[in-house]
mmJSON file of the N, C-alpha and C atoms, coordinates in Angstrom:
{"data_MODEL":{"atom_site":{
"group_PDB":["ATOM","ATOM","ATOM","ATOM","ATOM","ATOM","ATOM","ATOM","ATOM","ATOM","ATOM","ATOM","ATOM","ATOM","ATOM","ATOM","ATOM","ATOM","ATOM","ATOM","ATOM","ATOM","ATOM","ATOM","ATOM","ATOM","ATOM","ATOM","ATOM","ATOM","ATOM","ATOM","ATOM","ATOM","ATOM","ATOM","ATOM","ATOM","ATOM","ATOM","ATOM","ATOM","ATOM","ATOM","ATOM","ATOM","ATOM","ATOM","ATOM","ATOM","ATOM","ATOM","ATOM","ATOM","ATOM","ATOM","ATOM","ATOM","ATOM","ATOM","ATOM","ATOM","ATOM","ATOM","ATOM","ATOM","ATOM","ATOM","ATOM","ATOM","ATOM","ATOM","ATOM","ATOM","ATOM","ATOM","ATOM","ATOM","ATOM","ATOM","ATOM","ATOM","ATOM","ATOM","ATOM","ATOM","ATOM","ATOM","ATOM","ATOM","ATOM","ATOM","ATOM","ATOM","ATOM","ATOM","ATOM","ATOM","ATOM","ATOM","ATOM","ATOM","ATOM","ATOM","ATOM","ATOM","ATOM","ATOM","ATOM","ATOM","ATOM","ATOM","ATOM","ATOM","ATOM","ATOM","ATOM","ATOM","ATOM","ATOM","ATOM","ATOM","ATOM","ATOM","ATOM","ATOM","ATOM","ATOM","ATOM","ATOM","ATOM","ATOM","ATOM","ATOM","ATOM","ATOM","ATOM","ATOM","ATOM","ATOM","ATOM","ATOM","ATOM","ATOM","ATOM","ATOM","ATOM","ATOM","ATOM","ATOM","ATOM","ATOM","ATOM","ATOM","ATOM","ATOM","ATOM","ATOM","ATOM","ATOM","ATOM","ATOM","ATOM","ATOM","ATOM","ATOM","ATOM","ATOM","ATOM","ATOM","ATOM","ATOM","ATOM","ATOM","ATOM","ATOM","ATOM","ATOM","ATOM","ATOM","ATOM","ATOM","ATOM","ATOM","ATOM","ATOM","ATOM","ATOM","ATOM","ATOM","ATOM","ATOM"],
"id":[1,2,3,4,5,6,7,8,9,10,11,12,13,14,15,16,17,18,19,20,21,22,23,24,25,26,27,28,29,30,31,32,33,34,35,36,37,38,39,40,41,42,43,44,45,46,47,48,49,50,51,52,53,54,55,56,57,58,59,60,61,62,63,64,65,66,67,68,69,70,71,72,73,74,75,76,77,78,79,80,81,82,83,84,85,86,87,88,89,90,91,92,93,94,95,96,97,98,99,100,101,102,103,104,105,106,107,108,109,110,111,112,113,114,115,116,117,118,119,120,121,122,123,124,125,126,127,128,129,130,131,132,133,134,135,136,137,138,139,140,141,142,143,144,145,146,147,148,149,150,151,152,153,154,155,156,157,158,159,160,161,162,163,164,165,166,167,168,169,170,171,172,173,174,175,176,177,178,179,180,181,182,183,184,185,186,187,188,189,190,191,192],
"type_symbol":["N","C","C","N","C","C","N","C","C","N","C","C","N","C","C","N","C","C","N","C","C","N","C","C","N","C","C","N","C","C","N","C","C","N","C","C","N","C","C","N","C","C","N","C","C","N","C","C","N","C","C","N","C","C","N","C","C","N","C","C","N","C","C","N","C","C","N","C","C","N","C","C","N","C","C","N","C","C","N","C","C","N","C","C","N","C","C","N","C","C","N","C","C","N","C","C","N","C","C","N","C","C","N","C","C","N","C","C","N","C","C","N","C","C","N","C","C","N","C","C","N","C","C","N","C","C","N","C","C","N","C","C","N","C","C","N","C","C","N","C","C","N","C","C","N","C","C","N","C","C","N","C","C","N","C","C","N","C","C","N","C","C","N","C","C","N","C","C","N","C","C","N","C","C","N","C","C","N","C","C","N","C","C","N","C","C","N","C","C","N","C","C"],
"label_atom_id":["N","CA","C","N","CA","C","N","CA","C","N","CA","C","N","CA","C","N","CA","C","N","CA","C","N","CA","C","N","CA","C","N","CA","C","N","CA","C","N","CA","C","N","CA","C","N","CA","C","N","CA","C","N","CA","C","N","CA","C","N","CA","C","N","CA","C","N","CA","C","N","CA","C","N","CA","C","N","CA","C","N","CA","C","N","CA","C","N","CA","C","N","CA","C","N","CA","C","N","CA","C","N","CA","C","N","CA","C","N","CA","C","N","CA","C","N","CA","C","N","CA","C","N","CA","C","N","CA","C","N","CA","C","N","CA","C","N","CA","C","N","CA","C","N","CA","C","N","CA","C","N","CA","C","N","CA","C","N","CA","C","N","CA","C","N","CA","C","N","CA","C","N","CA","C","N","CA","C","N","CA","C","N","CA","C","N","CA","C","N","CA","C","N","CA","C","N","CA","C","N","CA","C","N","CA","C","N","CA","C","N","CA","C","N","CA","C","N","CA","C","N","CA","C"],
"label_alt_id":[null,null,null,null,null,null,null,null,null,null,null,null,null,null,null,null,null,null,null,null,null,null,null,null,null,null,null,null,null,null,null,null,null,null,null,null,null,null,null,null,null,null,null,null,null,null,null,null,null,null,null,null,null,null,null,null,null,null,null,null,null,null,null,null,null,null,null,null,null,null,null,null,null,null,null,null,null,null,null,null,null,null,null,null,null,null,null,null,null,null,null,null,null,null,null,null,null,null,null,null,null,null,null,null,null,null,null,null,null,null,null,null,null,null,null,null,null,null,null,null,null,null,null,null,null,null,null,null,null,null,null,null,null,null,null,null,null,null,null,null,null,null,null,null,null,null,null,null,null,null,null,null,null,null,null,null,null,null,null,null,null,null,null,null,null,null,null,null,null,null,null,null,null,null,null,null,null,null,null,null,null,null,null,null,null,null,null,null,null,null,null,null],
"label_comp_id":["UNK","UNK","UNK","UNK","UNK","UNK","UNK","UNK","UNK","UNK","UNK","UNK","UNK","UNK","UNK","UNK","UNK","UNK","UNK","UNK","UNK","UNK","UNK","UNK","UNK","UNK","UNK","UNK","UNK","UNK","UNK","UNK","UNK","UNK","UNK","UNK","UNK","UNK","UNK","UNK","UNK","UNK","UNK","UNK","UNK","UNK","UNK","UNK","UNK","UNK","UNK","UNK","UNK","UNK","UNK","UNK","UNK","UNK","UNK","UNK","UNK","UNK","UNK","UNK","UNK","UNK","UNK","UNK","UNK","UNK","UNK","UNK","UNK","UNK","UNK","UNK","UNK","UNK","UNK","UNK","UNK","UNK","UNK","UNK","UNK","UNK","UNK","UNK","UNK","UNK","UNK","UNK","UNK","UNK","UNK","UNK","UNK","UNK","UNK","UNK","UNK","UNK","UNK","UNK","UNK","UNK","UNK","UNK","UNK","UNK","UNK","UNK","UNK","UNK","UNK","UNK","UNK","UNK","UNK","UNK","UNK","UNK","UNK","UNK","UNK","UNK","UNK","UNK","UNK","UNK","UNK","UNK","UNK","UNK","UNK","UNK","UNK","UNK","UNK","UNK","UNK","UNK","UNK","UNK","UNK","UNK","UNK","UNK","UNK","UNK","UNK","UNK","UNK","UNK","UNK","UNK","UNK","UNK","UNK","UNK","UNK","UNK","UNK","UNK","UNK","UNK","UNK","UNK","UNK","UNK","UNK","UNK","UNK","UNK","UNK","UNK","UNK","UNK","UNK","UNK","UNK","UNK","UNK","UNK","UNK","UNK","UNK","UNK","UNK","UNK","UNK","UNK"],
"label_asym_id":["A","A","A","A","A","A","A","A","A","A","A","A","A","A","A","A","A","A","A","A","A","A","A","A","A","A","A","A","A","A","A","A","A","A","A","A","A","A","A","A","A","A","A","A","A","A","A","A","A","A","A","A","A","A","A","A","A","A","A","A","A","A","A","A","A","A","A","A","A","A","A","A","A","A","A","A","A","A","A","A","A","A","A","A","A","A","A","A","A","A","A","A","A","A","A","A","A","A","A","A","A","A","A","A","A","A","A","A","A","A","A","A","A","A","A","A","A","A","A","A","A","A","A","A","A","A","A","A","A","A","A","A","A","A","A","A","A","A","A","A","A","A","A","A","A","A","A","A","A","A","A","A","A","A","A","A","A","A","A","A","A","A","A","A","A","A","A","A","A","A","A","A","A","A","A","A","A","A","A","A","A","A","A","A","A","A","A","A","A","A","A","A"],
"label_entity_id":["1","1","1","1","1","1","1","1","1","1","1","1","1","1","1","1","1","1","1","1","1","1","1","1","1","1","1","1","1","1","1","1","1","1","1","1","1","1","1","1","1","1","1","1","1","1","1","1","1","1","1","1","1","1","1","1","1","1","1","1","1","1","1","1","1","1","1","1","1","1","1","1","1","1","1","1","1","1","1","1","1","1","1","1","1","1","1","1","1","1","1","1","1","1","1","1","1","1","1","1","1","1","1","1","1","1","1","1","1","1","1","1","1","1","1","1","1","1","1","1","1","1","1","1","1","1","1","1","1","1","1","1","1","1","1","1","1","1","1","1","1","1","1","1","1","1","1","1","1","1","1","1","1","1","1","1","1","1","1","1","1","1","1","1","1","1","1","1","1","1","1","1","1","1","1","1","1","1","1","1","1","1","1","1","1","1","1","1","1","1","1","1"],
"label_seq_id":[1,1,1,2,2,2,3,3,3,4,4,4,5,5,5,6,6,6,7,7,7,8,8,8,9,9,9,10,10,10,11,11,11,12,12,12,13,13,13,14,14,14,15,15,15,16,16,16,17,17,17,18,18,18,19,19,19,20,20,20,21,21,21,22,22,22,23,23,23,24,24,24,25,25,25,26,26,26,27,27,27,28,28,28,29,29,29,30,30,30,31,31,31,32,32,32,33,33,33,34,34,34,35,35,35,36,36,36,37,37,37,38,38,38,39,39,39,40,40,40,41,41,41,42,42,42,43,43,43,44,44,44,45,45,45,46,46,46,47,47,47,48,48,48,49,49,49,50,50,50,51,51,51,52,52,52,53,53,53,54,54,54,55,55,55,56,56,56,57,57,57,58,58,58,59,59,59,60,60,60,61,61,61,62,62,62,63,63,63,64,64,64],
"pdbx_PDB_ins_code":[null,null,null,null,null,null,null,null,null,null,null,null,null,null,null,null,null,null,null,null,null,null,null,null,null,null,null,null,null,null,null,null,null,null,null,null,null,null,null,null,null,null,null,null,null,null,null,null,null,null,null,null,null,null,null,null,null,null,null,null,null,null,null,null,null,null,null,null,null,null,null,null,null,null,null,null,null,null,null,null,null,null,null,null,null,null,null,null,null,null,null,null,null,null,null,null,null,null,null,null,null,null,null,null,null,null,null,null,null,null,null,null,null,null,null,null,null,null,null,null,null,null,null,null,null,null,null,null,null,null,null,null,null,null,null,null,null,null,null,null,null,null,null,null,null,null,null,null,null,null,null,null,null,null,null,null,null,null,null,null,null,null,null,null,null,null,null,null,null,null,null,null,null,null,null,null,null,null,null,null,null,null,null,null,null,null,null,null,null,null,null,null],
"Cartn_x":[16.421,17.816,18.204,18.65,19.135,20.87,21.816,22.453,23.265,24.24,24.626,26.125,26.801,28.442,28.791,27.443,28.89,28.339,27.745,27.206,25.324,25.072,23.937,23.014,21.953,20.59,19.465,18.609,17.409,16.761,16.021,15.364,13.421,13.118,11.508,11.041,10.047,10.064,8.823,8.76,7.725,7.281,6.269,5.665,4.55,4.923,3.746,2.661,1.183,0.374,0.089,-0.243,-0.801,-1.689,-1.813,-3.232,-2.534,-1.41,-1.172,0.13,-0.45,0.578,1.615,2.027,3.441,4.428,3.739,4.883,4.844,6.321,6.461,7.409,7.331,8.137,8.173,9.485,9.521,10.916,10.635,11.892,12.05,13.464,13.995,14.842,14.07,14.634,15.09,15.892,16.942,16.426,15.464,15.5,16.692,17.553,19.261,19.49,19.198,20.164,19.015,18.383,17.196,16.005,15.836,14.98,15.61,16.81,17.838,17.351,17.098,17.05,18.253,18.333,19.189,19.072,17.694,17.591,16.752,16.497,15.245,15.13,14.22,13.843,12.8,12.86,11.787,11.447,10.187,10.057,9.038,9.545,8.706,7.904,8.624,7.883,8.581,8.243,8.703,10.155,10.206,12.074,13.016,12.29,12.876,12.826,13.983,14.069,15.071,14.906,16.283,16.492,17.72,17.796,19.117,19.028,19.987,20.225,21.375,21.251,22.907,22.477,23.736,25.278,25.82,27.088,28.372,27.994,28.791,27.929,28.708,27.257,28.692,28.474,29.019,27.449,27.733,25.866,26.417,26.486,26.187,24.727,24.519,23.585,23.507,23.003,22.334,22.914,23.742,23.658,25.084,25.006,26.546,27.62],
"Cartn_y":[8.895,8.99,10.472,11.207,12.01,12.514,13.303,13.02,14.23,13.91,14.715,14.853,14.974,15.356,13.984,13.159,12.136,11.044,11.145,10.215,10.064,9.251,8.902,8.109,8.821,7.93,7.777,6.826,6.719,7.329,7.985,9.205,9.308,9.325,9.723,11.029,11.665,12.949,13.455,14.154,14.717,15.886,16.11,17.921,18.651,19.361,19.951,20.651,20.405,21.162,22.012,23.313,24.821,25.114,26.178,26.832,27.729,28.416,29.366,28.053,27.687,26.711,27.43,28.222,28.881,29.262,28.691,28.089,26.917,25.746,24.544,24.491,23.219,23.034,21.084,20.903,19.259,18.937,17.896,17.264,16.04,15.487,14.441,13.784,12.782,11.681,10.213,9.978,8.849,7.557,6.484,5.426,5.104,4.582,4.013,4.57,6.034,6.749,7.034,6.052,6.344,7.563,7.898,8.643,10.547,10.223,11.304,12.206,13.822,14.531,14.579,14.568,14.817,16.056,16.334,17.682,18.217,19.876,20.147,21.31,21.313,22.345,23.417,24.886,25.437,26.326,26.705,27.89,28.9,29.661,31.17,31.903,31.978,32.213,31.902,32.45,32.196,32.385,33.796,34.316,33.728,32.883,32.674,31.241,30.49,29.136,28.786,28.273,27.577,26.201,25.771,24.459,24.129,23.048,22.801,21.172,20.596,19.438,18.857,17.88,17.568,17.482,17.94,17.835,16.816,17.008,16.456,15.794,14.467,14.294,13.356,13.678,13.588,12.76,11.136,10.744,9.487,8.74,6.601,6.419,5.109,4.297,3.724,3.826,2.278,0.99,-0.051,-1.144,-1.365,0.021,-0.294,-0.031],
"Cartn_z":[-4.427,-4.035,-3.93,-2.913,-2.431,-2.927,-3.504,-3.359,-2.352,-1.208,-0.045,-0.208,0.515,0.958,1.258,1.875,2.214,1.173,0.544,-0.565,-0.801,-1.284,-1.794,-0.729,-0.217,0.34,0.037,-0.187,-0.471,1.018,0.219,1.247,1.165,1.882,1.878,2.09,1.324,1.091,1.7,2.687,3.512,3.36,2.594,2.575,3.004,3.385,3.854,3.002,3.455,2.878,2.751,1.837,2.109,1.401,1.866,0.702,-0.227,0.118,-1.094,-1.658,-3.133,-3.432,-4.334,-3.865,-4.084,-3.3,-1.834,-1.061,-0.705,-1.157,-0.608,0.593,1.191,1.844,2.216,1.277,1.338,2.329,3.325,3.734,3.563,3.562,3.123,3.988,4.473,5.481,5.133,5.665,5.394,6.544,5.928,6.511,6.812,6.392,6.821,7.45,7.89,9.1,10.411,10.532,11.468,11.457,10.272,9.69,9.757,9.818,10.02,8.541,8.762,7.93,7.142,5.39,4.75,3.978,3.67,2.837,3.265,3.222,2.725,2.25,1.393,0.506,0.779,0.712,0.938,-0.227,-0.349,-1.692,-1.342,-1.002,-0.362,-1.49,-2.592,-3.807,-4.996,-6.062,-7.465,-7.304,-6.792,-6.77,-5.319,-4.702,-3.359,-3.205,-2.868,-2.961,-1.981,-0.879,0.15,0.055,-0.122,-0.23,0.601,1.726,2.623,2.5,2.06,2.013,3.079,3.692,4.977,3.827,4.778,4.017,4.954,6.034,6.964,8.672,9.656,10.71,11.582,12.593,13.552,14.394,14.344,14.625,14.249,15.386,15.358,15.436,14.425,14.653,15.948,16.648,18.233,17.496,17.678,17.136,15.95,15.362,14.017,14.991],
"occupancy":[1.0,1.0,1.0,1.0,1.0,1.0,1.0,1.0,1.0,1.0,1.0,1.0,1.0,1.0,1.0,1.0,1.0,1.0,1.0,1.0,1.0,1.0,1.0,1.0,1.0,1.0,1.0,1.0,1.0,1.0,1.0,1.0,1.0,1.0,1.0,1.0,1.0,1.0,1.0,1.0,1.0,1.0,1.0,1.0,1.0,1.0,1.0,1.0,1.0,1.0,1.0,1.0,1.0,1.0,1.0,1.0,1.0,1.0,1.0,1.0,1.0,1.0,1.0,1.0,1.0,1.0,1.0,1.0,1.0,1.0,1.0,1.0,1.0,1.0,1.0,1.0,1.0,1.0,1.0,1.0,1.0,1.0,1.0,1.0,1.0,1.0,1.0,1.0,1.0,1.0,1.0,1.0,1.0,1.0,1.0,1.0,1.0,1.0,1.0,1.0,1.0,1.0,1.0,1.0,1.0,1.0,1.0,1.0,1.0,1.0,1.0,1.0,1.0,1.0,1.0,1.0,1.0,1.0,1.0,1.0,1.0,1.0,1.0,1.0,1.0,1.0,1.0,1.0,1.0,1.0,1.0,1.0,1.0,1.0,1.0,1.0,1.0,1.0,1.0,1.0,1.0,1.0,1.0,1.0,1.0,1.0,1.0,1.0,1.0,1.0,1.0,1.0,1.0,1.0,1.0,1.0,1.0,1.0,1.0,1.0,1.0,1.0,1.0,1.0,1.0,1.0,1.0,1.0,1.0,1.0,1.0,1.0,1.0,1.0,1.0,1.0,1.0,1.0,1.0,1.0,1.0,1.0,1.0,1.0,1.0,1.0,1.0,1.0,1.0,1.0,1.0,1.0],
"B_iso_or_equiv":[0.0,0.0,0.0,0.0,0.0,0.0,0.0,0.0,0.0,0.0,0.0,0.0,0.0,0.0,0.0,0.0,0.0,0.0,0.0,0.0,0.0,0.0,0.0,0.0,0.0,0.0,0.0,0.0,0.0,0.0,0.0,0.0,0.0,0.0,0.0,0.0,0.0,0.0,0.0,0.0,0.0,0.0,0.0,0.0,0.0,0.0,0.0,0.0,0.0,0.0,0.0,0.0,0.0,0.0,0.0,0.0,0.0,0.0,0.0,0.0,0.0,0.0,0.0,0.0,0.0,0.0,0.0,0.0,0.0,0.0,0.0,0.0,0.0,0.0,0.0,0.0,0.0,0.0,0.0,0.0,0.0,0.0,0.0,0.0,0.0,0.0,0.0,0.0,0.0,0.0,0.0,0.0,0.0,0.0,0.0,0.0,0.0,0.0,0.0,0.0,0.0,0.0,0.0,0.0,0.0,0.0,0.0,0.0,0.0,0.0,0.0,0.0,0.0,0.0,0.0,0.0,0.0,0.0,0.0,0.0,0.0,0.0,0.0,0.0,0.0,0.0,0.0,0.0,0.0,0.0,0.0,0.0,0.0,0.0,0.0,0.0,0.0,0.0,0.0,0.0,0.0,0.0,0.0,0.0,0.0,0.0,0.0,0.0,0.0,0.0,0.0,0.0,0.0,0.0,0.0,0.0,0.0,0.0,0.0,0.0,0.0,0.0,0.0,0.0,0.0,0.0,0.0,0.0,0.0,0.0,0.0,0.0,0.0,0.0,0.0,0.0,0.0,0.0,0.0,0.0,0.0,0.0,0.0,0.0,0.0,0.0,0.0,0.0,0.0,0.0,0.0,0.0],
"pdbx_formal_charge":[null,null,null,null,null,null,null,null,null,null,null,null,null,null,null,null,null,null,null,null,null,null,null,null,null,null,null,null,null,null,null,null,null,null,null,null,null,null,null,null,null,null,null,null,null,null,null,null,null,null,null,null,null,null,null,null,null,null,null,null,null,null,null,null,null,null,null,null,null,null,null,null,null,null,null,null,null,null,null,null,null,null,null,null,null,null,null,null,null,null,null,null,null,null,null,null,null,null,null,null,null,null,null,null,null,null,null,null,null,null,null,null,null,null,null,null,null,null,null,null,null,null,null,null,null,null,null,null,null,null,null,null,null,null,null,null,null,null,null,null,null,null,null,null,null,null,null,null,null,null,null,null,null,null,null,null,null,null,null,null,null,null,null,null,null,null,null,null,null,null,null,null,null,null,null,null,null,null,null,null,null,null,null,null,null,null,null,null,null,null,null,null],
"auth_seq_id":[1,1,1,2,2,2,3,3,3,4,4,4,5,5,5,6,6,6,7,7,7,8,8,8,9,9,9,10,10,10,11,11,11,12,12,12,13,13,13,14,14,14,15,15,15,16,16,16,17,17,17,18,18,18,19,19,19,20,20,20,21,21,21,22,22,22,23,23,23,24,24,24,25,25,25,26,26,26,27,27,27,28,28,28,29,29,29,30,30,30,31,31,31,32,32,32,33,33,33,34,34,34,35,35,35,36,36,36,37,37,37,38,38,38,39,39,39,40,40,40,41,41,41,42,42,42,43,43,43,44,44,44,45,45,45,46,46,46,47,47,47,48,48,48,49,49,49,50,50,50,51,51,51,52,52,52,53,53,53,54,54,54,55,55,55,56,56,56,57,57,57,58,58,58,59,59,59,60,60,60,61,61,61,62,62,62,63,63,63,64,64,64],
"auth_comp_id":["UNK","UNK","UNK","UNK","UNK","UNK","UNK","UNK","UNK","UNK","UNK","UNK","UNK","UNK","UNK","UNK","UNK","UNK","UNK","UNK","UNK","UNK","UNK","UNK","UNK","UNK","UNK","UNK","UNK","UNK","UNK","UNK","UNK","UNK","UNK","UNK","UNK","UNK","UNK","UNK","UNK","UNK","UNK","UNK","UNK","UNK","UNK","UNK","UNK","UNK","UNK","UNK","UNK","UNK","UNK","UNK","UNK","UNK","UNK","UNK","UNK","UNK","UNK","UNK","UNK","UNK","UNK","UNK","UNK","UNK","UNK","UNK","UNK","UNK","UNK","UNK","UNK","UNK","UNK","UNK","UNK","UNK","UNK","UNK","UNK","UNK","UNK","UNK","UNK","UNK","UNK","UNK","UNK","UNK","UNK","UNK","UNK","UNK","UNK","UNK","UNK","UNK","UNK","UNK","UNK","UNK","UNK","UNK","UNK","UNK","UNK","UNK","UNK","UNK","UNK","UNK","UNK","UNK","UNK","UNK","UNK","UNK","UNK","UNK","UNK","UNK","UNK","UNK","UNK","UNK","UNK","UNK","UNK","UNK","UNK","UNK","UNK","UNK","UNK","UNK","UNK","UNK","UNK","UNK","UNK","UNK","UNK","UNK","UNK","UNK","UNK","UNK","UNK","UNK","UNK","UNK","UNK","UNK","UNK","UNK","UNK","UNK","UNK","UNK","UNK","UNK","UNK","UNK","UNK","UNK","UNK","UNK","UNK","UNK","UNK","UNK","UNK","UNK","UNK","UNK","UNK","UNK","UNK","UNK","UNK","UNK","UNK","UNK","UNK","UNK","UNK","UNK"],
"auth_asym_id":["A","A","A","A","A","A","A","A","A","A","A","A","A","A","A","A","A","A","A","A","A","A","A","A","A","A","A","A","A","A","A","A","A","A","A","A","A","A","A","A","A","A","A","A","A","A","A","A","A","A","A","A","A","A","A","A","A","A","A","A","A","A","A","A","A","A","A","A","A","A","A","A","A","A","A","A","A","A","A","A","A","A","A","A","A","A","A","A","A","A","A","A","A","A","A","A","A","A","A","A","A","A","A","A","A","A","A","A","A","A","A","A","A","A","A","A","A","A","A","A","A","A","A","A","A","A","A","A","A","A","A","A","A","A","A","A","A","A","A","A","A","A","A","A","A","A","A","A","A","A","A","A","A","A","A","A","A","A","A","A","A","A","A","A","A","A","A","A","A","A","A","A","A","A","A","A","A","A","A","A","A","A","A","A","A","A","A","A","A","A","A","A"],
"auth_atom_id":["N","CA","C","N","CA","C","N","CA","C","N","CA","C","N","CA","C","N","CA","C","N","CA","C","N","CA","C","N","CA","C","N","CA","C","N","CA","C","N","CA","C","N","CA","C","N","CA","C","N","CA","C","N","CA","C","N","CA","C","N","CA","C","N","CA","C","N","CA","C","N","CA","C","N","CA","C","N","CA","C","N","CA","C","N","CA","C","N","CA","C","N","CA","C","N","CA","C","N","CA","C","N","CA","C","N","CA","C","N","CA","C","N","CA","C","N","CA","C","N","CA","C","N","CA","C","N","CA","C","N","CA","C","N","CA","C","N","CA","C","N","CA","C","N","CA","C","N","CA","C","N","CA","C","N","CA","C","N","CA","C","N","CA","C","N","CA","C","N","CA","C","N","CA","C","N","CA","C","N","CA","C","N","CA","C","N","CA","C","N","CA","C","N","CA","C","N","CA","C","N","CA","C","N","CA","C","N","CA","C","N","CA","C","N","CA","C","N","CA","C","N","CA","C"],
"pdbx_PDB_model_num":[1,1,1,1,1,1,1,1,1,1,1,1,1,1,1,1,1,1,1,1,1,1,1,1,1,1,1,1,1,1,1,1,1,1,1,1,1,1,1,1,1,1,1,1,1,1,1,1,1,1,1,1,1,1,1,1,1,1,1,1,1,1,1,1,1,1,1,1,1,1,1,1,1,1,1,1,1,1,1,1,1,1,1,1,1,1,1,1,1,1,1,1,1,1,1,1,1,1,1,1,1,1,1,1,1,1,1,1,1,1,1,1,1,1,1,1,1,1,1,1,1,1,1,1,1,1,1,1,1,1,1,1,1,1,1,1,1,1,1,1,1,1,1,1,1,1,1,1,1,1,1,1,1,1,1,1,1,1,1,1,1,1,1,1,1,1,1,1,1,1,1,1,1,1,1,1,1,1,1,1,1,1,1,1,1,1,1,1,1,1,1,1]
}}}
């Protein structure tokens, strides 16, 4: 569970692999919103960390 601006999604977490494992980089997609990104996290190193999580989405489902 994710939690965002406009509430709470169960999210699936996608990361990428590297060789220097002191940089990650995970994203977080929202089955319910058509696999719509909700977060993601990056870590460049020990002292460096970005984290962007949706706060707001202007975006219909096909169908709702």
């Amino acid at each position: 569970m994710i939690e965002t601006g406009l509430g709470q999604f169960e999210a699936l977490v996608v990361e990428r692999e590297r060789e220097n494992k002191s940089r990650q980089t995970r994203l977080y997609v929202a089955p319910s919103l058509d696999y719509l990104l909700v977060k993601i996290e990056h870590q460049e190193s020990r002292l460096m960390k970005i984290v962007a999580t949706l706060k707001t989405m202007d975006y219909q489902l096909l169908g709702d």
